[in-house]
C-alpha positions in Angstrom: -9.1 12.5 21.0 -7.3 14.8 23.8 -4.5 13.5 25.2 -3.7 16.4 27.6 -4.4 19.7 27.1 -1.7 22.2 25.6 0.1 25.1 27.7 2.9 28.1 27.2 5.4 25.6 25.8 2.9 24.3 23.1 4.6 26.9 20.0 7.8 25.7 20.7 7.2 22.2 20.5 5.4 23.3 17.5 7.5 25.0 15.5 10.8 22.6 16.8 8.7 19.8 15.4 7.9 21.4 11.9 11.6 21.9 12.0 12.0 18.3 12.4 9.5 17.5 9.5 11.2 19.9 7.1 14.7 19.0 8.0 14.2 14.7 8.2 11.2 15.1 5.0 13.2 17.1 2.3 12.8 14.7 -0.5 8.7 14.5 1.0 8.5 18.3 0.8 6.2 18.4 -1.7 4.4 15.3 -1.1 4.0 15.3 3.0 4.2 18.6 3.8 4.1 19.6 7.5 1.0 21.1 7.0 -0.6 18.4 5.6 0.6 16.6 8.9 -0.5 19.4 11.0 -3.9 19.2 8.7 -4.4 15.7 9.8 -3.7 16.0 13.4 -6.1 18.6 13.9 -8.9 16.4 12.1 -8.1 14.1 14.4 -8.7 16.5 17.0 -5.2 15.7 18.9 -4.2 18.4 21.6 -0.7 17.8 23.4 1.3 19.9 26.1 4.9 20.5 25.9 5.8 17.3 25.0 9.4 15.7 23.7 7.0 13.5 20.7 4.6 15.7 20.0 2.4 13.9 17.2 4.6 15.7 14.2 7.9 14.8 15.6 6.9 11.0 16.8 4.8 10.6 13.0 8.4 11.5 11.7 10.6 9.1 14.0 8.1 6.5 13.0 8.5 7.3 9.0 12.3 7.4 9.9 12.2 3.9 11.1 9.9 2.4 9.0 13.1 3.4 5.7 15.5 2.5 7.7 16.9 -1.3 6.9 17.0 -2.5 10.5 13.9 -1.1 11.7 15.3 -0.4 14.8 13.1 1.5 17.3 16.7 2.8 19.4 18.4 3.8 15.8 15.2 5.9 14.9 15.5 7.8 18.7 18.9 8.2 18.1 18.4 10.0 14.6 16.2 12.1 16.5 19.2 12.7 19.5 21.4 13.5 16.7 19.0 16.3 14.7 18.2 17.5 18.2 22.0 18.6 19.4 22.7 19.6 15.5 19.8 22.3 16.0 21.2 23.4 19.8 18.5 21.7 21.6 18.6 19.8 24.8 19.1 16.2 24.2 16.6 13.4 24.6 17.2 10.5 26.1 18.3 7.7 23.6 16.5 4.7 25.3 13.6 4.5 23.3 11.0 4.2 26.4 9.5 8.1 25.7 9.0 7.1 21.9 6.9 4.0 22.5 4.6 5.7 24.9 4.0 8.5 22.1 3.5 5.9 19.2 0.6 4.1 21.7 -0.6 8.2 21.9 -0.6 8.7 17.9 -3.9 8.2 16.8 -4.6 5.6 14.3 -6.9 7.7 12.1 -3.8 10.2 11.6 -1.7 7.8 9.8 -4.6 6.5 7.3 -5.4 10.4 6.7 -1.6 10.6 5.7 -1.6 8.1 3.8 -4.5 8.6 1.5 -3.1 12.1 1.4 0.5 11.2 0.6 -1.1 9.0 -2.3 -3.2 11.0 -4.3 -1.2 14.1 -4.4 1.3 12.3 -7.1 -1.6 11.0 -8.8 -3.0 14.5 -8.9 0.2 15.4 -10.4 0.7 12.7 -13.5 1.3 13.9 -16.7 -1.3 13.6 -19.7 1.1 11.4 -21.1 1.2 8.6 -18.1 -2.5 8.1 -18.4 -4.4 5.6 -20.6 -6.3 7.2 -23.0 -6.8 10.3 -20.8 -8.3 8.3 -17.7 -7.2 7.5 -14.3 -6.3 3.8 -14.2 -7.0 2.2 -10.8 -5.1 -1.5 -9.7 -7.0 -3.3 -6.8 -5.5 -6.2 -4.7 -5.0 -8.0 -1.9 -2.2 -9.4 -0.1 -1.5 -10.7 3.8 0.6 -9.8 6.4 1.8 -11.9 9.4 1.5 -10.3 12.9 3.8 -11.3 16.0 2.2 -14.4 17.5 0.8 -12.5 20.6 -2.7 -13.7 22.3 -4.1 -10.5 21.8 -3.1 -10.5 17.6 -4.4 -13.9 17.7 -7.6 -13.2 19.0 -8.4 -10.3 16.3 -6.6 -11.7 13.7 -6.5 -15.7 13.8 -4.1 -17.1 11.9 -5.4 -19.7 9.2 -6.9 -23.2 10.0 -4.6 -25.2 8.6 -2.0 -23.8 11.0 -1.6 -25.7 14.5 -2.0 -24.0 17.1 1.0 -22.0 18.8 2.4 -22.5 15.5 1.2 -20.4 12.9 0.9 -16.5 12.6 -1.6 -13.9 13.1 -2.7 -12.6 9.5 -4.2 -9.3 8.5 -5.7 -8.8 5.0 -4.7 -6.2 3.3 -6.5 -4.6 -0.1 -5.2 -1.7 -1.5 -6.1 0.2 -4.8 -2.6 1.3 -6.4 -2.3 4.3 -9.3 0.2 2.4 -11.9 1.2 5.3 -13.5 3.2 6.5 -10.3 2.8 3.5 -8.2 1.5 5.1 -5.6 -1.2 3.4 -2.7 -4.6 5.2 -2.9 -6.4 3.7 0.6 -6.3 0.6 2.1 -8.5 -1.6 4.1 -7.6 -3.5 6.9 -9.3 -6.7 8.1 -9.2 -10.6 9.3 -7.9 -13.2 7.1 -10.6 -16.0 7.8 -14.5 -15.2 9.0 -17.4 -13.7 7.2 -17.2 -10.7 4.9 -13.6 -11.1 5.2 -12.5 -11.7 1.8 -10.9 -9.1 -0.8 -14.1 -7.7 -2.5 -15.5 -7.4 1.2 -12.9 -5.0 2.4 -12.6 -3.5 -1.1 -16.0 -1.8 -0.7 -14.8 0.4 2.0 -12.4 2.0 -0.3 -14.9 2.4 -2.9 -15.8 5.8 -1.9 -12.2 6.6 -3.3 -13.2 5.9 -7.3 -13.9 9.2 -9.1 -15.9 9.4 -12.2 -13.8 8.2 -15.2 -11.8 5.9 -13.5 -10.7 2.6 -15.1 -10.5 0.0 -12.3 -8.5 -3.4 -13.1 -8.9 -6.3 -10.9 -8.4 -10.2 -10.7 -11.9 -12.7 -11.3 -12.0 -12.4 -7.5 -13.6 -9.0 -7.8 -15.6 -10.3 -11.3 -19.6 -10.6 -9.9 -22.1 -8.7 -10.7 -22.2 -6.4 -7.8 -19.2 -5.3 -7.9 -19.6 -4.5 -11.5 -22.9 -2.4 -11.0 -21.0 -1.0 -7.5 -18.2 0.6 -9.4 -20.6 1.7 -12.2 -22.7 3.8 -9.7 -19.8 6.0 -9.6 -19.6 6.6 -13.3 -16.4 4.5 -13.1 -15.3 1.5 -15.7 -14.4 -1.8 -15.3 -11.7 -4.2 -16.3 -12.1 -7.9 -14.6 -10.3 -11.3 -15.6 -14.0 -13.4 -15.9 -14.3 -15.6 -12.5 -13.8 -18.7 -13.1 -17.5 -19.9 -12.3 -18.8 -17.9 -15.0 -19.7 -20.0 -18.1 -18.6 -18.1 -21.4 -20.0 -18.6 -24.8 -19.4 -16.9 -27.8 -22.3 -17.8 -29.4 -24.6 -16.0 -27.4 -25.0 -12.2 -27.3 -24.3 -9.4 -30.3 -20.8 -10.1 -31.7 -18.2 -7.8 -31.8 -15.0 -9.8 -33.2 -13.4 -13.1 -32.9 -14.0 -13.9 -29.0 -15.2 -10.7 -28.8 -19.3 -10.2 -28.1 -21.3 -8.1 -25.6 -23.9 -10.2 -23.3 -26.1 -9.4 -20.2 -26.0 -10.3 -17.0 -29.2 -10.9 -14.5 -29.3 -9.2 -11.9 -28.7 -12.1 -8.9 -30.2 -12.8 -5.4 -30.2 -10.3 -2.7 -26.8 -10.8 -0.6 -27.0 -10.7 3.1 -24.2 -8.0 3.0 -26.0 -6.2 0.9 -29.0 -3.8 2.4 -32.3 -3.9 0.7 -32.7 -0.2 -0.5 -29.4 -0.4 -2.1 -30.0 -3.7 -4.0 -33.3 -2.1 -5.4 -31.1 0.9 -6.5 -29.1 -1.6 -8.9 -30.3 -1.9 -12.0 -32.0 -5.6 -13.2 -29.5 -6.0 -15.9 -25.8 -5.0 -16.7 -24.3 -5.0 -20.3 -21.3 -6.7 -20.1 -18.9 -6.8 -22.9 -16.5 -10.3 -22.9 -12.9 -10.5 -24.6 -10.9 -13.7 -24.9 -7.1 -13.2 -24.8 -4.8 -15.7 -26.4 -1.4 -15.2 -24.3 1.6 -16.3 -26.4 4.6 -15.8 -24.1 7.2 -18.3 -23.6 6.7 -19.4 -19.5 3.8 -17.7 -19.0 1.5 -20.4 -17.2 -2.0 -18.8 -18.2 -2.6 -19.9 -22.0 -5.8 -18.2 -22.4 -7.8 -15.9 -20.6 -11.3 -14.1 -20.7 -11.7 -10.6 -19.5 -15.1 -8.8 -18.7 -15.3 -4.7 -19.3 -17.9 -2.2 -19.5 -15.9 -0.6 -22.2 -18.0 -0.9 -25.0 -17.4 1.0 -27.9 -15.3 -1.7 -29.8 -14.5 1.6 -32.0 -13.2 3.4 -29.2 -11.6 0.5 -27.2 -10.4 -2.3 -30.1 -9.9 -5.8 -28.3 -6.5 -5.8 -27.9 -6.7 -2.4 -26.5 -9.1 -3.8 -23.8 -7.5 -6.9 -23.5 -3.7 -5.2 -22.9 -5.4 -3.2 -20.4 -5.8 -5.7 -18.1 -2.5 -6.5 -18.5 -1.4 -3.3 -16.1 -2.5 -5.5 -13.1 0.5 -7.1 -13.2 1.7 -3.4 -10.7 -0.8 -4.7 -8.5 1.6 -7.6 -7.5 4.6 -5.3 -7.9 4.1 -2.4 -5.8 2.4 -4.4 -2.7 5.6 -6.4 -2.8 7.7 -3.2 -3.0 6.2 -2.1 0.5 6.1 -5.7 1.6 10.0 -6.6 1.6 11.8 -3.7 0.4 9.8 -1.5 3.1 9.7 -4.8 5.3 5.8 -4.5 6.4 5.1 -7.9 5.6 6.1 -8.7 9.5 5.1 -6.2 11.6 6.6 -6.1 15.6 3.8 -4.5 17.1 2.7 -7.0 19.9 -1.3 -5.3 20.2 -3.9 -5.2 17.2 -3.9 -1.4 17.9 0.2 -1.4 17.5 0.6 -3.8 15.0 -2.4 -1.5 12.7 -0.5 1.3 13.3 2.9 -0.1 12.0 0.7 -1.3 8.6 -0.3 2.0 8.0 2.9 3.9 9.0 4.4 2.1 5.7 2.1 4.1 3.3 3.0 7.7 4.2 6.8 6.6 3.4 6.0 4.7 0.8 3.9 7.1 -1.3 6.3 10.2 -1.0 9.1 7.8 -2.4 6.9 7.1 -5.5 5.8 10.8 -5.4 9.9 11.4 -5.6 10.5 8.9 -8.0 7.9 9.6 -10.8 9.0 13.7 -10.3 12.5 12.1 -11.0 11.5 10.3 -14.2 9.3 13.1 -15.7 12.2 15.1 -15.7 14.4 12.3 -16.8 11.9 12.0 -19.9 11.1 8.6 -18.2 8.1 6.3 -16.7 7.7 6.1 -13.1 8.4 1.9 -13.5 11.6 2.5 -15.2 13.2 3.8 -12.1 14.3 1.3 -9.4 11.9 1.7 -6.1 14.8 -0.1 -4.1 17.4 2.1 -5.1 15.2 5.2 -4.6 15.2 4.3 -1.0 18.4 3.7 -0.3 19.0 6.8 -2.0 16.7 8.7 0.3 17.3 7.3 3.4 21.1 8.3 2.3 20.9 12.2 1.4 18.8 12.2 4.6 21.6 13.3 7.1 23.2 15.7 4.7 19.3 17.4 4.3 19.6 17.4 8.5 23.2 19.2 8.4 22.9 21.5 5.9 20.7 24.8 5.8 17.6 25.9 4.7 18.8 27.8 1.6 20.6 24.8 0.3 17.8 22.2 0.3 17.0 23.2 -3.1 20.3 22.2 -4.6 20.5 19.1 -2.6 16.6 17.8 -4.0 18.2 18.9 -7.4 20.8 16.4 -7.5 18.8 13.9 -5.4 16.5 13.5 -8.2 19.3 13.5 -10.8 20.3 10.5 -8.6 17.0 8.8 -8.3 16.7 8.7 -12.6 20.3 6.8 -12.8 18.7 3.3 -10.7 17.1 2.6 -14.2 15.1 -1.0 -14.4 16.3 -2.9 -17.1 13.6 -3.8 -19.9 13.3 -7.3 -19.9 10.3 -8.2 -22.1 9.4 -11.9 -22.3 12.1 -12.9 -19.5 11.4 -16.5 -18.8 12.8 -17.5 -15.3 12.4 -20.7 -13.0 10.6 -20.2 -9.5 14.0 -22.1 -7.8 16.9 -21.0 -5.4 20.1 -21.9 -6.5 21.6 -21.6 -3.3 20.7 -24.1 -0.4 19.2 -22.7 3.0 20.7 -24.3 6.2 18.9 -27.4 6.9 17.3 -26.8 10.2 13.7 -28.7 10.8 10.7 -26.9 11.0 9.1 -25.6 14.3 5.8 -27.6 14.5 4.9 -27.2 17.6 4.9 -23.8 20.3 8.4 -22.7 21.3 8.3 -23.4 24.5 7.3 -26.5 24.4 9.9 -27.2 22.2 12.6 -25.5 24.6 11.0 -27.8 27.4 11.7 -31.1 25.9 15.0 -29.6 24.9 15.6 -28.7 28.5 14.7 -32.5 29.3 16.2 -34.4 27.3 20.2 -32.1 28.2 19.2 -32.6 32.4 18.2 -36.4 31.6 
């Protein structure tokens, strides 16, 4: 993708924008390097000229906007005004025209590089002791996100049926597989909320290519079918599904393991129409399943009793409750999407285009991931886990030694990450085992009606019923 072609002035713009990276990244030093950012750029095959944004310095406005807590497009230019007369430089201009013309310019494929990038160079990095049982464990799920209500987001991304028209929102579907031992997002698939092949397992296959051998992969019954089961066992990977709901379980059946505990087979199904014929005569004719039912004895907990499929076998190596608390590490799967969804504030993109509003999705990963990169450094030399340390206060703890990173020089970044990730350990997450709370708001919203119908028709009949 060439967006003009580079001249004399391309080195400085270069190196000024490295500068930029450094300065604005310190806590990401080690987990979004400039060079990986350079890295991904040129596998992008981006070429600029001497240009205020080139793509370095306008990825790093957009991370700077995406921690900051207003979100504001002018605030992240002026950051950029303010590093740029700190370092002697010629001022920009603070209206935030120039920026948004250089976002439109930043390729797409950039950010999701980043992203996966920024993600699996904590994971590369856990400890022995964060793993389970030595392996990789692997959380997949799916959430939405509501676009602006533009005709163009509306026409890629419908909003649901049940929604009148001029009403409702645009939604994306998101499905991400997260790390739980740091947190961190892995990939992430992007797609429609309503049509065919939409659904979570639909868009989860493009991230397959992600699993590594060894990987344990925990899921909702969503994912539970038999494809999916042989899909992730292809890549020597295993499997750890709550049984769908459609399934019929019996105990009786199969060679018996424990109480509620037996190992059956499944037949291999129909060919899907997603599914091409070569690769449905690759999957073997029968899978051995193995089939745990968990008794859940917490007080508030609305699930009584649940049944979890696994290819884990060897009830020797994996005991019941082993591979039935297992699946119990899902429960990060609807933490950490809600970490980026309101405390990173990408459940409601602004972009007003498909392209735009993609782009502002995936901007959120590349911060996000370098703050859990920070964070589980922080706890491993805290003697902690990466989910005892607040994610909310490692943001605002971030975004706060930020300007002192930009003010201060080179040789003093070390001391200043030292003590920012002596400050990270203290936002400590209490331990609340078996908390019991009511889903209710105490305090009362302002009692304005609902909008059920387009605004401006709304402001119309306003307008007529003041001038009648």
């Amino acid at each position: 993708m060439a967006h003009a072609t580079p001249c004399r002035g391309r080195v400085h713009v270069a190196v000024a924008g490295r500068r930029f990276a450094e300065a604005a990244g310190l806590p990401f030093a080690d987990h979004l390097p400039a060079a990986a950012v350079d890295a991904a750029v040129r596998a992008e095959g981006v070429r600029f000229r001497d240009r205020l944004y080139p793509p370095a310095v306008t990825l790093w406005v957009f991370l700077s906007r995406v921690l900051d807590a207003t979100h504001c497009r002018r605030q992240a230019v002026a950051r950029f005004l303010a590093w740029r007369v700190g370092q002697g430089l010629a001022p920009c201009a603070a209206d935030a025209g120039a920026y948004c013309k250089a976002r439109v310019r930043l390729p797409e494929g950039v950010l999701a590089r980043l992203a996966r990038d920024a993600g699996r160079r904590p994971r590369d990095r856990t400890p022995d002791g964060w793993r389970w049982r030595g392996r990789t464990v692997k959380v997949v799920d799916g959430t939405t996100v509501a676009l602006a209500d533009t005709p163009a987001n509306q026409r890629d991304y419908p909003q649901p049926r049940s929604r009148k028209p001029g009403v409702g929102f645009p939604l994306v579907r998101l499905v991400a597989p997260f790390a739980p031992a740091t947190g961190t997002a892995l990939d992430a698939a992007l797609g429609p909320y309503r049509g065919k092949q939409t659904g979570e397992s639909a868009l989860f296959r493009g991230p397959h290519d992600r699993l590594e051998a060894g990987d344990v992969l925990l899921a909702d019954r969503h994912y539970c079918s038999y494809f999916e089961l042989a899909l992730v066992g292809e890549r020597s990977c295993d499997a750890v599904f709550r049984m769908h709901q459609r399934r019929r379980v019996d105990f009786r059946r199969g060679r018996r393991l424990g109480p509620s505990d037996h190992v059956v087979t499944w037949a291999k199904p129909a060919r899907p129409e997603w599914l091409a014929p070569e690769e449905y005569a690759r999957l073997p004719a029968e899978l051995t399943i193995r089939e745990v039912r968990v008794w859940v004895n917490r007080p508030g907990y609305r699930t009584r009793v649940l049944v979890v499929a696994t290819t884990l076998l060897d009830a020797g190596t994996f005991p019941w409750r082993e591979a039935a608390a297992s699946y119990g590490a899902r429960r990060y799967a609807e933490l950490d999407p809600r970490a980026i969804k309101d405390t990173l504030q990408m459940g409601a993109p602004r972009g007003k285009t498909p392209a735009m509003a993609r782009k502002e999705v995936w901007a959120h990963l590349p911060a996000y991931n370098p703050i859990r990169g920070v964070m589980a450094r922080a706890a491993c030399e805290a003697g902690l886990l990466p989910w005892e340390v607040s994610f909310a206060g490692a943001v605002r703890t971030v975004v706060a030694f930020a300007p002192l990173a930009w003010a201060t020089d080179e040789g003093e970044w070390e001391e200043i990450a030292r003590r920012l990730l002596a400050a990270l350990a203290e936002h400590r997450v209490n331990d609340r085992p078996g908390r019991c709370e009511p889903r209710a708001r105490k305090r009362r919203p302002q009692t304005y009606p609902l909008l059920n119908e387009p605004r401006d028709r709304a402001r119309a009949r306003l307008t007529a019923r003041r001038c009648a």
